[in-house]
N, C-alpha and C positions, 0 to 999 in steps of 0.2 A: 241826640245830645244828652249828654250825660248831666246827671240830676246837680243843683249845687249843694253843699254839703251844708247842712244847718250846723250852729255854733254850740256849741255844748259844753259844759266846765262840771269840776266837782260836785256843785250843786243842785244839778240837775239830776242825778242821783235821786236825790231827794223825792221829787219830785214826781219821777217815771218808774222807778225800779220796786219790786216788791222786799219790803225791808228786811229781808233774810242774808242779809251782808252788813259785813262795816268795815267796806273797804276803806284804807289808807287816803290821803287828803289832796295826792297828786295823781295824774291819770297821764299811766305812761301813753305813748304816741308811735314811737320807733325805738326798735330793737335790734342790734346785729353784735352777735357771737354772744360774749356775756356783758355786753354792757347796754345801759336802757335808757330812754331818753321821755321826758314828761313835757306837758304841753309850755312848760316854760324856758324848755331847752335843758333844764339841768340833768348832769348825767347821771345812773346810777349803778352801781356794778350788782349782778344780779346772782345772790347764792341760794334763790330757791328756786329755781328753776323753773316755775308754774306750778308750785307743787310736784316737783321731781317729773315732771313733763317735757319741760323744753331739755331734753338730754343730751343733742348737740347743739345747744344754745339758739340764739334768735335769728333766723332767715337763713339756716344753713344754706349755701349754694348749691347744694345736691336737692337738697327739697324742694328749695326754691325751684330748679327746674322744672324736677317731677310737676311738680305742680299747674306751671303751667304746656307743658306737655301734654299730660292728661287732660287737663282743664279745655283744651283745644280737641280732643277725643271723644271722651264719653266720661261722663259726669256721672249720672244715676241710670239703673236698671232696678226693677224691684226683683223681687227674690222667684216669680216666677221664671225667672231668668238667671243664667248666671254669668259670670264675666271674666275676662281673662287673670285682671290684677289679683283679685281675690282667689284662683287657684292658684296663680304662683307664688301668694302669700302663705296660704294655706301651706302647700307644700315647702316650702322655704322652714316653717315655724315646726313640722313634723320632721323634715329633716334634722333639724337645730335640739330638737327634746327628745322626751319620754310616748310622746303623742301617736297617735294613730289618726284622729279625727278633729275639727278645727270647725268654733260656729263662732261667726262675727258679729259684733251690734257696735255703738255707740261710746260707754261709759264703761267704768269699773265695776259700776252700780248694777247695772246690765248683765254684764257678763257675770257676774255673782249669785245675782236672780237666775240666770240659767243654769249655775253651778249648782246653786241647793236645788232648785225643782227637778233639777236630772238626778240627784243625788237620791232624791224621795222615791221619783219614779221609777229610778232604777231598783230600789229596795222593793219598793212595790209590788213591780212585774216581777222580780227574779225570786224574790224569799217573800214576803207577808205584808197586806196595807195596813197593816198595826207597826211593819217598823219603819218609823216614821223621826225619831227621834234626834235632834241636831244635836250634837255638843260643841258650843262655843267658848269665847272666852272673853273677863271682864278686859273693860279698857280696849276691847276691840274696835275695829270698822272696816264695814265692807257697805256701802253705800249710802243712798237716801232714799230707799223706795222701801214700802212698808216692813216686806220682807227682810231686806239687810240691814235694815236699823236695830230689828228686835232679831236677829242674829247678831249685830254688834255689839251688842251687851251694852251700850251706854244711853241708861235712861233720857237724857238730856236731849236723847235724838228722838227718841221713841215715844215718850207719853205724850198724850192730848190729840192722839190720834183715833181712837178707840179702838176697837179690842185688836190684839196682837196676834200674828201665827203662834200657833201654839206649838206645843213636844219642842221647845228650844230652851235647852239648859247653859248654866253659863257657869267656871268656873275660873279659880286664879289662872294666869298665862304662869308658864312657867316650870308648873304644878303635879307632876304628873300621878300621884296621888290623890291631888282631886278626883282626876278626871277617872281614875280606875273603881275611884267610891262609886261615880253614876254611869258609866258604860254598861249595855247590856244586851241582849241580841235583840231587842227591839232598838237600839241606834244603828243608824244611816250614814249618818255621817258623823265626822270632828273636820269641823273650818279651822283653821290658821294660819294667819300672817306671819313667817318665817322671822320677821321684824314688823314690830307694831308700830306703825306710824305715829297715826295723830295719838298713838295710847302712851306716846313717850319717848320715842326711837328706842324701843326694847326688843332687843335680838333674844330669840328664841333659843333654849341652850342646845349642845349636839345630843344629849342623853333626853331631853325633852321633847325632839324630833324623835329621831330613832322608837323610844318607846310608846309614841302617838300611832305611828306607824304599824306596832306590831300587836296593838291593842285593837285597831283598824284589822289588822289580818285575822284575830282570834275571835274577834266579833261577827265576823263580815260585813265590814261597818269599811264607807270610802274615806279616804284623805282629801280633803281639799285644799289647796296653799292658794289663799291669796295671796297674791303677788303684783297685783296693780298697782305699789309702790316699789316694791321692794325689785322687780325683776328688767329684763330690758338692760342690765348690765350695771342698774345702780349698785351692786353690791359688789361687782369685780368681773360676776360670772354673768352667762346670758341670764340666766333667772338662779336665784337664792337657793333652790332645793340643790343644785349642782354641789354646796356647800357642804349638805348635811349627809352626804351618803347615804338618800331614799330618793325614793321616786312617787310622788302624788298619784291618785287617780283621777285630779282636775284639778285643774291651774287653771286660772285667769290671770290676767293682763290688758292693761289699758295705759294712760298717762305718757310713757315714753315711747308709746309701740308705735303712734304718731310723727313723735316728735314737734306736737302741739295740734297738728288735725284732730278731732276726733275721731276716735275707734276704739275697739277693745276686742280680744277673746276669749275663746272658751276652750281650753285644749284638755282631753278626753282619751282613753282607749277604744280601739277596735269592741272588745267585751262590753263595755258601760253606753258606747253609742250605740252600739245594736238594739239597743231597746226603743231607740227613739223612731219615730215616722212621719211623716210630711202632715201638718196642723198640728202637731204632738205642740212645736214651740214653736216662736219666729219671730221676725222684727222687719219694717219696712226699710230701715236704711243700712241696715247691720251690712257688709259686704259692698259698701258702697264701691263702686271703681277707683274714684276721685279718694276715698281714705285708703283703701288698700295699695293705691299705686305710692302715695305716698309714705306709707307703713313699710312698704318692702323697701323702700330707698334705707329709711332708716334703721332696719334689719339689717340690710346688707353692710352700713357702715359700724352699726352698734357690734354686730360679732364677729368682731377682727380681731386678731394680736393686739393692733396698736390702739387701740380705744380699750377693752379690757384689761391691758394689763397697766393704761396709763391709770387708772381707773386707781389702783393702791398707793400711785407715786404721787397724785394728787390728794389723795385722801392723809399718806403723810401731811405734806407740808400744811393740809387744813390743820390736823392733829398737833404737829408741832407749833404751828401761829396760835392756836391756841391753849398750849399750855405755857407758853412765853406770856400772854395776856393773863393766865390765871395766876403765874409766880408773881403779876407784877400788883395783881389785883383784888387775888383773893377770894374770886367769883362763883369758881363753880365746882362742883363737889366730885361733879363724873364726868368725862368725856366717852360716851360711848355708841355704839352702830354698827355700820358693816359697808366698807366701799365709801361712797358717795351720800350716804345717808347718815347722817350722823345729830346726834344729839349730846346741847351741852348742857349741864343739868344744874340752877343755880343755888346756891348755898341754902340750909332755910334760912337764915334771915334776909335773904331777898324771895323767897317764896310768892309767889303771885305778881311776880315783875315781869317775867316775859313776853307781857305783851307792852310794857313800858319800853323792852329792850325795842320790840320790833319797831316802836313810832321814833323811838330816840336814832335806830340803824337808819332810816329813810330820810329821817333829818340829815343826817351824815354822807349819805349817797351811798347808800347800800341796803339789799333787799335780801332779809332773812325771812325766815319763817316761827313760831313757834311750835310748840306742842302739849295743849294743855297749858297751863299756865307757869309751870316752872323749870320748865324746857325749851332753849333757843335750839331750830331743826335748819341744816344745813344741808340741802339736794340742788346741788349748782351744776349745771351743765359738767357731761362725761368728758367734756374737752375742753375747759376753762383752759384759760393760760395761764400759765405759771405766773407773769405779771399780774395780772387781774387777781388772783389770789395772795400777795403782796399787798397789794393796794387797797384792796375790798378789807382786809383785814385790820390794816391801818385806821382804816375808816369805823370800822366796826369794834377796837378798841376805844376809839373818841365818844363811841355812843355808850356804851359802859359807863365809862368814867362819868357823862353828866349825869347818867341813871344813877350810879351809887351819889355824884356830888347833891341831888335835893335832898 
């Protein structure tokens, strides 16, 4: 007999959760496609997708099956073992890139952790354990585990921790003179989010890739592209480096590769994996069955014609609804991103309002995102509908207006 469900409301939050959140005052319940529904029935249209996660929106029916499918199969193997989902993920993901070689875990967070420590230890083994040196960049993020905080450059994530990994430099994104001031043959690496999320939806420029890249060659120093928001097709392409006319020596990916399960990768060369050997790394759940079968479902639909290329026609009409709302309002000073990600950037004198924006949107019945504080972030499912994006928007100019009307 199945357990009965204890009753539970906003409040209880409070109560049982460890306060490293401050979520929103309604708790959605059901979901399907993009719109969301809260324990009091009201509905919500949803333009952030779980944080650029839910990329074919909520309860796909292809996932949905996968899942239970699977779920009727085989759930978990550990890693002394391997399993079918997970090599034809693997292979699916090598086919689709740059790749040669493919390690699974959990998170963004995860898969970034194994980015920079291959990144180390492939410097290591192959040139000098002196070169050791990361180059990052401010206003970044690549996780929450000790390592990727003090590689994301934003203190706010990082101190009160005590002491940090060290040899990790940070400079402006964007910059590529920075970065030529502190490279040198003891760096290892340069990490970059081809667009910077939480650091503003700030897309990377093509002269700023390209020369990260050949600064990385003349060094012998790896490229890293996170891409745990940016990739998965939120930009147009299967992942954002397609963009730039380079190719990474490791990419991660997480958030959409699910399509809300968790998982993430680590995509790598033949040359860069060779270094690695059985205890070198690992993770207990990485390679799950149960998230790989579901990861490949949503591979298979994410890199198609009709999902990538609706990918810009949608990304119009956000663009256009919201420059009709700025001519009428006066609100925001940039609209800018790539694909499905995008950020609208508010005037200063609403400076430090986007999080006003986000509680005034859910009043309204729509679910944004911010970015930092003077950035509304829009990652809404890769197959919204074209109505839902009408509607959502309608919605999402009424929560404007009472933000500027106090």
């Amino acid at each position: 007999m199945a357990a009965e469900k204890m009753a539970v409301t906003r409040e209880t939050f409070e109560q049982v959760i460890l306060p490293v959140y401050a979520p929103a005052q309604f708790v959605p319940v059901k979901g399907k496609g993009s719109r969301v529904w809260d324990q009091q029935g009201k509905e919500y249209i949803d333009f952030s997708g779980g944080i650029a996660v839910t990329a074919l929106g909520h309860c796909h029916p292809a996932l949905v099956e996968t899942l239970k499918a699977q779920g009727e199969t085989l759930w978990h193997t550990s890693n002394v073992f391997t399993n079918e989902p997970a090599l034809r993920l693997a292979s699916k993901l090598i086919a689709a890139t740059f790749a040669d070689r493919v390690f699974f875990a959990n998170s963004g967070a995860e898969a970034n952790e194994a980015a920079f420590k291959l990144a180390r230890y492939y410097a290591s083994t192959r040139h000098s354990p002196y070169k050791s040196k990361i180059i990052a960049f401010h206003n970044a993020f690549h996780g929450r585990t000790l390592f990727t905080v003090t590689v994301g450059g934003q203190p706010k994530y990082s101190d009160g921790f005590g002491p940090k990994p060290a040899d990790i430099v940070h400079v402006p994104y964007n910059d590529l003179a920075a970065v030529k001031a502190v490279i040198d043959d003891h760096t290892c690496a340069i990490v970059v989010e081809p667009i910077q999320g939480e650091g503003g939806v700030m897309p990377a420029s093509q002269e700023f890739i390209q020369g990260l890249r050949a600064l990385c060659d003349e060094h012998n120093a790896l490229l890293v592209f996170d891409e745990v928001q940016s990739g998965m097709g939120r930009c147009g392409k299967l992942f954002a480096y397609e963009d730039y006319g380079v190719k990474p020596d490791i990419l991660t990916t997480a958030k959409a590769l699910g399509g809300g399960f968790p998982v993430s990768a680590m995509l790598t060369t033949q040359d860069i994996a060779s270094v690695m050997a059985p205890g070198v790394h690992g993770t207990t759940y990485g390679g799950n069955p149960l998230a790989c079968a579901i990861a490949e479902t949503a591979l298979d639909i994410i890199n198609s014609d009709e999902v990538l290329k609706g990918v810009e026609v949608r990304r119009q009409q956000f663009v256009d609804a919201l420059q009709a709302i700025d001519s009428k309002l006066d609100v925001f000073s940039e609209i800018r991103g790539k694909g499905l990600l995008l950020g609208a950037v508010l005037k200063p004198q609403y400076a430090g309002k986007a999080r006003d924006v986000l509680n005034a949107a859910a009043e309204q019945g729509v679910m944004v995102l911010n970015a930092g504080t003077d950035v509304i972030r829009f990652a809404p499912s890769l197959i919204i509908e074209p109505t839902d994006i009408v509607e959502g928007m309608a919605r999402f100019a009424r929560a404007l207006e009472s933000v500027l009307a106090e």
